[in-house]
C-alpha positions as CSV (number, residue, x, y, z in Angstrom):
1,X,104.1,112.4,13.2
2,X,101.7,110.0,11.0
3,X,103.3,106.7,13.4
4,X,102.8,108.8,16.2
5,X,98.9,108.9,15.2
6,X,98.6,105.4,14.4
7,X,99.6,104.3,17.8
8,X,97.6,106.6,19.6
9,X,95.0,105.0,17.6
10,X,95.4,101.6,18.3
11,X,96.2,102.3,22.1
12,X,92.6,104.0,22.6
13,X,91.5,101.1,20.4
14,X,92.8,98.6,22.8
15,X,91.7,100.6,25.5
16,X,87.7,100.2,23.8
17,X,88.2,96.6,23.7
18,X,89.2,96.1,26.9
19,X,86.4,97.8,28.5
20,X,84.2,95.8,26.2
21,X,85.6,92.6,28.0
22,X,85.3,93.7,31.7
23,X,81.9,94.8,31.2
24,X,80.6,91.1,29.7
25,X,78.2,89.5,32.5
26,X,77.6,86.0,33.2
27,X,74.3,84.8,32.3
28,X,71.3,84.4,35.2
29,X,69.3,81.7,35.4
30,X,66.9,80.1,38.2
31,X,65.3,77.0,39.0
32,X,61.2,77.7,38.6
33,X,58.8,75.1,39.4
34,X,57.6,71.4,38.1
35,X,54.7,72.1,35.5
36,X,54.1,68.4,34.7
37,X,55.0,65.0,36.6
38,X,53.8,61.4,35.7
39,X,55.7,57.9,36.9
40,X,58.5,58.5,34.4
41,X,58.2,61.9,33.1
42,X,58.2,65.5,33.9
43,X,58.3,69.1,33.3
44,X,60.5,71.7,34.4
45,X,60.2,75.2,34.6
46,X,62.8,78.1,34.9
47,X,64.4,81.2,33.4
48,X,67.6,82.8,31.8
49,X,69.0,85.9,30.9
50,X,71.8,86.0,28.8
51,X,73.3,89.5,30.1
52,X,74.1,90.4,26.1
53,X,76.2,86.9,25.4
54,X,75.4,84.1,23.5
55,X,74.1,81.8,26.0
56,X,72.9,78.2,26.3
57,X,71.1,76.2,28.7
58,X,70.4,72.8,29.8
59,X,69.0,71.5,33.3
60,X,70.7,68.7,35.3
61,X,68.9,65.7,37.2
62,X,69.4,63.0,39.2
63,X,68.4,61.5,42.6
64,X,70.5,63.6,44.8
65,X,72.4,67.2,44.1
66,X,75.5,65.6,42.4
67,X,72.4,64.8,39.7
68,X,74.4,63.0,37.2
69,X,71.9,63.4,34.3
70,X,71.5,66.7,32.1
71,X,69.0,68.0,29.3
72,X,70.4,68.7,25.5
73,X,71.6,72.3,25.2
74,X,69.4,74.7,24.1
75,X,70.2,78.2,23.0
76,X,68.6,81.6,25.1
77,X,70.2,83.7,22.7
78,X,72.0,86.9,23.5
79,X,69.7,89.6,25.0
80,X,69.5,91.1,27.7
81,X,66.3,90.1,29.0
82,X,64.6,86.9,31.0
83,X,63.1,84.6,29.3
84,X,61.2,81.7,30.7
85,X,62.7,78.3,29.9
86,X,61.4,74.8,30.3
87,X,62.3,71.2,30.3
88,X,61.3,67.5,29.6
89,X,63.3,65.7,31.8
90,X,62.7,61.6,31.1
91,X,63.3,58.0,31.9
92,X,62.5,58.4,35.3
93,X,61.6,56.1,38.0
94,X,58.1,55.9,39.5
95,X,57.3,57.2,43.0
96,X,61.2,58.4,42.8
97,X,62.6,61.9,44.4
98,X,64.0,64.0,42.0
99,X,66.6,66.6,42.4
100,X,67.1,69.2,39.5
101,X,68.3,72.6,38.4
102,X,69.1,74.7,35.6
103,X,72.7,75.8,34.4
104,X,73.5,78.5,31.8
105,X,76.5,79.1,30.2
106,X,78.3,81.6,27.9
107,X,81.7,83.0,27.6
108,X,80.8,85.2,30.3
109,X,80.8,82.4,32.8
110,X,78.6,79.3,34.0
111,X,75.7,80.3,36.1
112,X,73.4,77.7,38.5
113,X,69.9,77.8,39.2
114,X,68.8,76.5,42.8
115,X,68.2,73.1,43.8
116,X,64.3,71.7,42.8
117,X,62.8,68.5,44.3
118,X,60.4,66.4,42.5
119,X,58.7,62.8,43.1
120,X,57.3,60.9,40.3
121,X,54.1,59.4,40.4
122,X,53.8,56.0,42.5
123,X,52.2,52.7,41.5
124,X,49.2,51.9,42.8
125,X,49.6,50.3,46.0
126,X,47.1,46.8,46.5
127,X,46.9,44.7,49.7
128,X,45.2,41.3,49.3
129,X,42.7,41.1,52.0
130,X,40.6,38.2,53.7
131,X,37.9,35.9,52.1
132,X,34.1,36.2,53.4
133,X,31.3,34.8,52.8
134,X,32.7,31.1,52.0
135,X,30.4,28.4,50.5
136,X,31.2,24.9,48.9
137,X,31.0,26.5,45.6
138,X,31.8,30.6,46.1
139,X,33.7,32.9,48.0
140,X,34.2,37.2,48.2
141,X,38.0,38.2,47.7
142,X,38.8,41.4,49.5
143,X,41.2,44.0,49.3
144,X,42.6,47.8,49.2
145,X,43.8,49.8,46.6
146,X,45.4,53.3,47.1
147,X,45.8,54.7,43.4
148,X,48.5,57.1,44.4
149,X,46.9,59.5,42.3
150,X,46.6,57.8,39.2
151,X,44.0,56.3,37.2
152,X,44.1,52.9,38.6
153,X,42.0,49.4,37.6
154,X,42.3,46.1,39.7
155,X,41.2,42.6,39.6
156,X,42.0,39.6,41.6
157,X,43.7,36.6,40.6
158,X,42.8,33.6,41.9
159,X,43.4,29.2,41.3
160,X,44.0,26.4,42.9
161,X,47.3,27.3,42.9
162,X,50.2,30.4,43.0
163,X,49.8,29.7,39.1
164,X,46.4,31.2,39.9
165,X,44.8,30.8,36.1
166,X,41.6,32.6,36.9
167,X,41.0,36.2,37.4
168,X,37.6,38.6,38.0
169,X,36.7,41.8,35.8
170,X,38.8,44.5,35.9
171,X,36.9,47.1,37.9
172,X,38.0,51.4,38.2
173,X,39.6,52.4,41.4
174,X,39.7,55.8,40.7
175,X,42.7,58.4,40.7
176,X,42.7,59.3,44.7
177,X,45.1,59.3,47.6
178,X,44.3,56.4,49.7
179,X,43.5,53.3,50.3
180,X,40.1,52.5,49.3
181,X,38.5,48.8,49.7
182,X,37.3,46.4,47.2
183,X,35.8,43.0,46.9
184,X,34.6,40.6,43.5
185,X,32.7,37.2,44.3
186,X,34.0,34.2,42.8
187,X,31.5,31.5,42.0
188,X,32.1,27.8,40.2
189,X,34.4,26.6,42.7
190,X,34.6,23.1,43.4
191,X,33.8,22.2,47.2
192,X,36.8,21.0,49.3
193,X,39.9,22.5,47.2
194,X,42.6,25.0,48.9
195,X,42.5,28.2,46.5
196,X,45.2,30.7,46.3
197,X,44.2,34.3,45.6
198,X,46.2,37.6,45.2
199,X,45.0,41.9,44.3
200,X,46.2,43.5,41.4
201,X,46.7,47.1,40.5
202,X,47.3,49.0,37.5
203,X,47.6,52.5,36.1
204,X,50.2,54.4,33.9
205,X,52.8,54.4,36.6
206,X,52.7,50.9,36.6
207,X,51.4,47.7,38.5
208,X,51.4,46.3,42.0
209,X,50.2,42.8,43.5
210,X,49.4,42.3,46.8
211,X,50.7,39.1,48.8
212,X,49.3,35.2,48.2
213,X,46.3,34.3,50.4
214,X,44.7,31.4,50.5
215,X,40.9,30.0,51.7
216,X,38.9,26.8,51.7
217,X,36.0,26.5,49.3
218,X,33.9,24.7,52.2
219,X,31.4,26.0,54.8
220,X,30.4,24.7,58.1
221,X,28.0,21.6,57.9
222,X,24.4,21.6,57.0
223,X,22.3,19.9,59.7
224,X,18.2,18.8,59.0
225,X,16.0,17.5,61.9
226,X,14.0,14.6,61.7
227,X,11.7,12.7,64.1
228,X,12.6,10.4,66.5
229,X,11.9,6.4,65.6
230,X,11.3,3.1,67.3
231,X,10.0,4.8,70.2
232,X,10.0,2.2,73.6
233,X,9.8,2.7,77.1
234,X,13.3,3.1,78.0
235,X,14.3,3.7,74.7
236,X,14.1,5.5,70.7
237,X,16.3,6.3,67.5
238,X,17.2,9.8,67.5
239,X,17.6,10.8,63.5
240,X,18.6,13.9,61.4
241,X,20.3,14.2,58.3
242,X,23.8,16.4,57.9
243,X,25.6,17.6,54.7
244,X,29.4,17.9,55.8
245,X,30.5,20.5,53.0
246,X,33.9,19.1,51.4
247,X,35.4,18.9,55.3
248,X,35.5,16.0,57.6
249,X,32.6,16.0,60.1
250,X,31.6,14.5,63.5
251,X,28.6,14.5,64.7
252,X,26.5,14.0,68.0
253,X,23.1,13.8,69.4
254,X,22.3,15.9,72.5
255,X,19.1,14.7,74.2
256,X,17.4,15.2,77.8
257,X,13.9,15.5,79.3
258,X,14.5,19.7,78.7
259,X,16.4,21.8,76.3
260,X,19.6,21.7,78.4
261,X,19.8,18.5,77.2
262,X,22.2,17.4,79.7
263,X,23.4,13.7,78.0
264,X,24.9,12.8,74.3
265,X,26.1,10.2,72.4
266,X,29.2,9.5,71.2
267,X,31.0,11.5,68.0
268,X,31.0,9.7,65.1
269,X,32.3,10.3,61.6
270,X,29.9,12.0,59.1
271,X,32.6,11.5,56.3
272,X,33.8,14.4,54.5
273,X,31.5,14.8,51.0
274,X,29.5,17.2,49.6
275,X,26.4,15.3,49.5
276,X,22.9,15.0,52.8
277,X,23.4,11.6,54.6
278,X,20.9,10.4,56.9
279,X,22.4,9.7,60.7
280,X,20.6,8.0,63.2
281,X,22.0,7.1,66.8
282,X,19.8,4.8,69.3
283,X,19.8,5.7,73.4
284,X,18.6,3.5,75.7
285,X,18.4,3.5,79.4
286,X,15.1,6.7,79.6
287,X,12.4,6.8,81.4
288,X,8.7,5.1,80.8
289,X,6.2,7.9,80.2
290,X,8.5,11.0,79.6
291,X,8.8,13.8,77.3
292,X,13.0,13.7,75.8
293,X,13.9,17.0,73.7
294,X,17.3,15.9,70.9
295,X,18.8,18.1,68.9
296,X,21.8,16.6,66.2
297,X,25.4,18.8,66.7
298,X,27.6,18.6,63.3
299,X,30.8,20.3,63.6
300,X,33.7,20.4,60.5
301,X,36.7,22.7,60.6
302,X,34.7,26.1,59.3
303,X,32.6,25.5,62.3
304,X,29.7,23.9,64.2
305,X,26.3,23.8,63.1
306,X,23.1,22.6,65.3
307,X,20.2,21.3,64.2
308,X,16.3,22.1,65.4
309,X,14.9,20.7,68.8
310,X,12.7,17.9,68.2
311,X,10.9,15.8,71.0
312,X,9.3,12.6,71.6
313,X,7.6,10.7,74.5
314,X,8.5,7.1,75.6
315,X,5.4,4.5,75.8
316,X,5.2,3.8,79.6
317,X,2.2,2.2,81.9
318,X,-1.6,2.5,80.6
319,X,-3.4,5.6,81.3
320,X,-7.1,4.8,82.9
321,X,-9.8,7.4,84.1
322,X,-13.3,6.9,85.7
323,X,-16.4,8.5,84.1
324,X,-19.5,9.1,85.5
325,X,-21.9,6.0,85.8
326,X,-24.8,6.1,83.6
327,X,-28.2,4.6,83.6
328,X,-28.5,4.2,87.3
329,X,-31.5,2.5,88.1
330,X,-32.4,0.8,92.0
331,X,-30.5,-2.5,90.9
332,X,-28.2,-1.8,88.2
333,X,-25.9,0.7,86.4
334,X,-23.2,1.3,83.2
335,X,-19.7,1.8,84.9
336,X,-17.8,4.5,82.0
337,X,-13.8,5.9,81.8
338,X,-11.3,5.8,78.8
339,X,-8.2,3.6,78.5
340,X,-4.3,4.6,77.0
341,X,-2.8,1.6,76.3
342,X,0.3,3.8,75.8
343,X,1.8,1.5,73.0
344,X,1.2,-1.6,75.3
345,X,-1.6,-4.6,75.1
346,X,-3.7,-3.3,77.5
347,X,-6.8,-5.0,79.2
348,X,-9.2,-3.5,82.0
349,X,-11.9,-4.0,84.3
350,X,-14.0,-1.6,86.9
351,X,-13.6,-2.4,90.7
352,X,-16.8,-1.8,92.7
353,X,-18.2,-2.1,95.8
354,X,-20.5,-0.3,98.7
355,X,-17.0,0.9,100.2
356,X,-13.3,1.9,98.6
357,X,-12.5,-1.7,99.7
358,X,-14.7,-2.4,96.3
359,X,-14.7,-6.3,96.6
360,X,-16.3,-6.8,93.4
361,X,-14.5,-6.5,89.6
């Protein structure tokens, strides 16, 4: 009777502990949103409930759903109520897509959150842009910076070469989205030299430079007018003065009897230095007595400048006119007029007479 006992007992027992075990429940977890990101960091957020077992937790990451990558375990415990989780997940790539969930686990069973999606934080993008405002000794660098978002700084680099050697203050581009222009003068350049020039971009995320350009430290020539020499009557020396900038230069003189100009002189070589030289060209073949208009042309490989319009008259025949006689009396009067000897040895004389057949001198 007592062994009957026993075993009904232990059968009811059994029966307890059995029931104990089909009533255990998996964990539940789910995937809750990114709290923090930066270029290689960033928070995760989720929750668990253990359903009564001993759980842990951990969160898996990686660049697509196979993830590849997990968090240490960390214990939720064994209640029965949700608690809110979270995660550093590190050593991540900049401007990278992230996929991560979280997985909880107890002897219950293994329980998956849903799929997240995160992107790290980009480096700052920089595009080197065009020089402007090119002189023999200084030049503007241009560019764009997009800070992704990020606190981002930027400076140019810039040399004689791809070694570049130089570089302008670091200047704040802010933290926005978008590309946002920026320019630094650079002065102390020597005239004539090829110079090489890049962007550069920083912040936390990391850095970015933008592609080689390159620009001539020159400008297009300097031309001063002068007057006109050695004027004759078919002919003058046409002068000006020219500074070619550090590039080789031709020049020309343009001249005419208006400011069309209409004939010039051959191109000739204004060297290529840095320094005013004095050109003069002579023209022959013009005409006595008329008014010529020359202006000097200079032109280098930045561009073409032209000088003022200057004029001058060739010396041609005397200029005479006839005043009014003076002191007329019955037998006698003073002949008057005014003489331009026009840049000749002139003489003169008055013709008179009691008809315009004059006869007398």
């Amino acid at each position: 009777m007592r062994t009957s006992l026993i075993a009904l007992v232990l059968t009811i027992a059994a029966f307890a502990s059995a029931g104990t075990a089909a009533a255990a429940t998996a964990p539940t977890v789910s995937t809750g949103p990114v709290t923090t990101v930066a270029p290689t960091t960033a928070t995760v957020s989720g929750s668990v409930n253990p359903n009564g077992s001993a759980t842990t937790w951990y969160v898996e990451y990686g660049t697509s759903t196979t993830y590849g990558a997990q968090t240490s375990p960390a214990s939720a415990g064994s209640g029965t109520t949700t608690q809110s989780v979270s995660a550093s997940l590190t050593s991540l790539k900049a401007g990278t897509t992230y996929h991560y969930r979280f997985v909880a686990m107890s002897s219950a069973g293994t329980a998956r959150g849903a799929d997240g999606i995160l992107t790290t934080s980009s480096v700052p993008a920089a595009a080197t842009g065009s020089a402007s405002s090119i002189t023999p000794a200084s030049a503007t660098l241009n560019g764009t910076v997009d800070p992704s978002g990020r606190p981002t700084t930027w400076y140019f680099d810039y040399g004689t070469s791809t070694g570049y050697g130089q570089k302008t203050p670091a200047k704040d581009a802010g933290s926005g989205m978008g590309a946002t222009s920026v320019s630094a003068p650079v002065t102390g350049l020597t005239t004539g030299r090829t110079y090489h020039f890049r962007l550069v971009a920083t912040s936390d995320a990391g850095t970015s430079r933008g592609a080689d350009k390159t620009f001539v430290s020159s400008a297009a020539p300097t031309v001063t007018a002068k007057a006109a020499s050695s004027v004759k009557d078919t002919s003058a020396t046409l002068n000006a003065s020219v500074n070619p900038n550090g590039q080789a230069t031709t020049v020309t003189f343009e001249y005419g009897t208006s400011t069309s100009y209409g004939a010039k002189t051959p191109a000739a070589s204004a060297g290529s230095g840095t320094s005013t030289k004095s050109i003069s060209t002579s023209v022959t073949g013009l005409t006595g007595g008329a008014t010529y208009h020359f202006r000097l042309v200079a032109t280098n490989a930045t561009g073409t400048t032209t000088g003022a319009d200057q004029t001058f008259t060739t010396s041609g025949l005397p200029v005479s006119r006839t005043g009014a006689p003076t002191g007329v009396t019955g037998t006698s009067a003073t002949l008057t007029g005014t003489v331009d000897p026009d840049g000749h040895s002139t003489t003169w004389y008055f013709e008179f007479g009691t008809t315009t057949g004059y006869g007398t001198k």
